[in-house]
N, C-alpha and C positions, 0 to 999 in steps of 0.2 A: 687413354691408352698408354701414354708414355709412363703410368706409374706402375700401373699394372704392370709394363713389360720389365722395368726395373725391380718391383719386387718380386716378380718372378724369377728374374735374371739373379738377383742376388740370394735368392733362397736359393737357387741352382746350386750355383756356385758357394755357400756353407755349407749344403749337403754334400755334393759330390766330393769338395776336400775336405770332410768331417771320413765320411764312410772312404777317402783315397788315403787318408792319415794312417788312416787303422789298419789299416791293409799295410801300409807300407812301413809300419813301426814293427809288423810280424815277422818281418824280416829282415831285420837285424840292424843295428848302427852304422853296419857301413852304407847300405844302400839308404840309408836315412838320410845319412851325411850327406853323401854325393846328389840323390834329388835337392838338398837343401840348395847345395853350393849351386846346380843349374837353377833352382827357382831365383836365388839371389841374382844371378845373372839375368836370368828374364826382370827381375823387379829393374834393374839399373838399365838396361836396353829400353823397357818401356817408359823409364824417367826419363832417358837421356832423346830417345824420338817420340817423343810425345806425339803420336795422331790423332788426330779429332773425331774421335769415336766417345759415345757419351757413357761406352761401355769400360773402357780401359783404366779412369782410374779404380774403379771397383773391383777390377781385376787385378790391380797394383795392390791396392787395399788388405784383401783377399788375401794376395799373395804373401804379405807382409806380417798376417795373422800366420800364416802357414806358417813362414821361418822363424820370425822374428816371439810369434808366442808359442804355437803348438814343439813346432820341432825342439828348439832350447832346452822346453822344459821338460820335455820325453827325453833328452838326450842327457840333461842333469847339468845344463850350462846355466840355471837359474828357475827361479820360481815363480811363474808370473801371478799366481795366485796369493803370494803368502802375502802375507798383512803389508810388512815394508813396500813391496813390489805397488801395493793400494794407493802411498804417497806419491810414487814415482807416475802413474797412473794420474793421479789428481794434476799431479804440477802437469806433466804431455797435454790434457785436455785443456787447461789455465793457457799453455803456452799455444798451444793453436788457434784455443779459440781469439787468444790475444791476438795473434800472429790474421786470423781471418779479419776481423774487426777492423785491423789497423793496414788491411786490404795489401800485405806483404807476400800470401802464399798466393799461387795461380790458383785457380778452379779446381783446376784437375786435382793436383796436391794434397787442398782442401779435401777433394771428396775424399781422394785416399785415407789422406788420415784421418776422417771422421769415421768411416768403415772401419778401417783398422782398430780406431780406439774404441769405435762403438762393441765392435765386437769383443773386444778385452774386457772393458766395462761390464757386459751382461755375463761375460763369463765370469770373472771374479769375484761377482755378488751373487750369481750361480751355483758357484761351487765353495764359496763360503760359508753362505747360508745353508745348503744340503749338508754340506761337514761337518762344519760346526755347532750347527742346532738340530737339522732335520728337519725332514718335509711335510711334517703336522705341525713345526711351531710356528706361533702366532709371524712371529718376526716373518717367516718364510711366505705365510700365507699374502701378509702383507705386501711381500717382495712380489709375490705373482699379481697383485691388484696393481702393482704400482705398473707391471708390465703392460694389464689392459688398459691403464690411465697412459702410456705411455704410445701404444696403439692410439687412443682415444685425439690424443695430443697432435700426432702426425695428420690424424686424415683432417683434423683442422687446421691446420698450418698447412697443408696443401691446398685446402678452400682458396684459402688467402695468399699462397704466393703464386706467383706470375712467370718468375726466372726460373729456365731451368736449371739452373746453380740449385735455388730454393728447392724445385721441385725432388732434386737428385738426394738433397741432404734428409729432405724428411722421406723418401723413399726409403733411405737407410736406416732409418728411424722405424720405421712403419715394419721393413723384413723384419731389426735384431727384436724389437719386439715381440712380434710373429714366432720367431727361432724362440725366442727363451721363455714364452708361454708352450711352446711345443715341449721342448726342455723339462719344465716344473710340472706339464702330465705325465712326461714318459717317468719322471723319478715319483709322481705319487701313484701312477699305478705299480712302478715296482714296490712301494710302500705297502698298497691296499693288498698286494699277492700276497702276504708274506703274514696278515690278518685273515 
């Protein structure tokens, strides 16, 4: 039950701020702005009083996609997608996972920024792969198998862990998965319309 309510929890939560984003970038930069600057405030309030809810860093996480990648780059503060942005991407996940291993971050932090990254991650090899090649090359095709091996990989790694530390991380694992196999049908049936 506890996996199920977290990947439900966090598919909630990429949809509702996928389809709140879109709504809120129709209306213009200032109101963009200004949501941004209050969600950064909610992200540094929920850092700074951390309660012991197994739901809050996900919601930190989350939140952190929302400013720190959607809004930025709707707003022309940077690219989270483009190639370079991929290195900076590599080193964050290097320096966390180092930073978890060497048991420096809290829990909570961890989760966040595994959320966070996980989320950027599926996105940028998302919308790479669709750009750049399109959603009948082989490459893409493969990208979407890598996403049901990557499904595949969480609910085994859930078998086997114990903690809910473990349990939360491959929960996140198991949604963006989820999310970016949702993802690569909703772009191959706009594909197959259009045939």
């Amino acid at each position: 039950m506890f996996i199920l309510s977290n990947v439900l929890f966090i598919t909630l939560v990429i949809f509702v701020g996928h389809v709140g984003l879109i709504n809120l970038y129709r209306w213009g930069r200032t109101p963009t702005l200004t949501v941004g600057a209050l969600l950064a405030g909610v992200i540094v309030s929920l850092l700074i009083w951390q309660k012991e809810s197994r739901f809050t860093p996900l919601v930190v996480g989350a939140l952190l996609w929302a400013v720190l990648g959607e809004m930025t780059g709707q707003l022309g503060y940077g690219d989270i997608v483009s190639l370079e942005s991929g290195f900076f991407l590599i080193g964050l996940i290097a320096l966390v996972g180092w930073l978890v291993y060497k048991n420096r971050l809290s829990e909570s932090l961890a989760i966040a920024a595994a959320f966070f990254l996980a989320i950027w991650a599926c996105h940028f090899v998302l919308v790479n792969l669709l750009e750049r090649l399109g959603g009948t090359h082989p490459v893409t095709v493969a990208s979407a198998s890598l996403s049901i091996a990557m499904h595949a990989l969480a609910v085994l790694m859930i078998r086997r862990s114990g903690s809910r530390f473990a349990l939360t991380l491959c929960s996140v694992l198991l949604a963006c998965g989820f999310w970016s196999i949702l993802e690569y049908v909703w772009a191959w049936r706009a594909i197959l319309r259009h045939w």
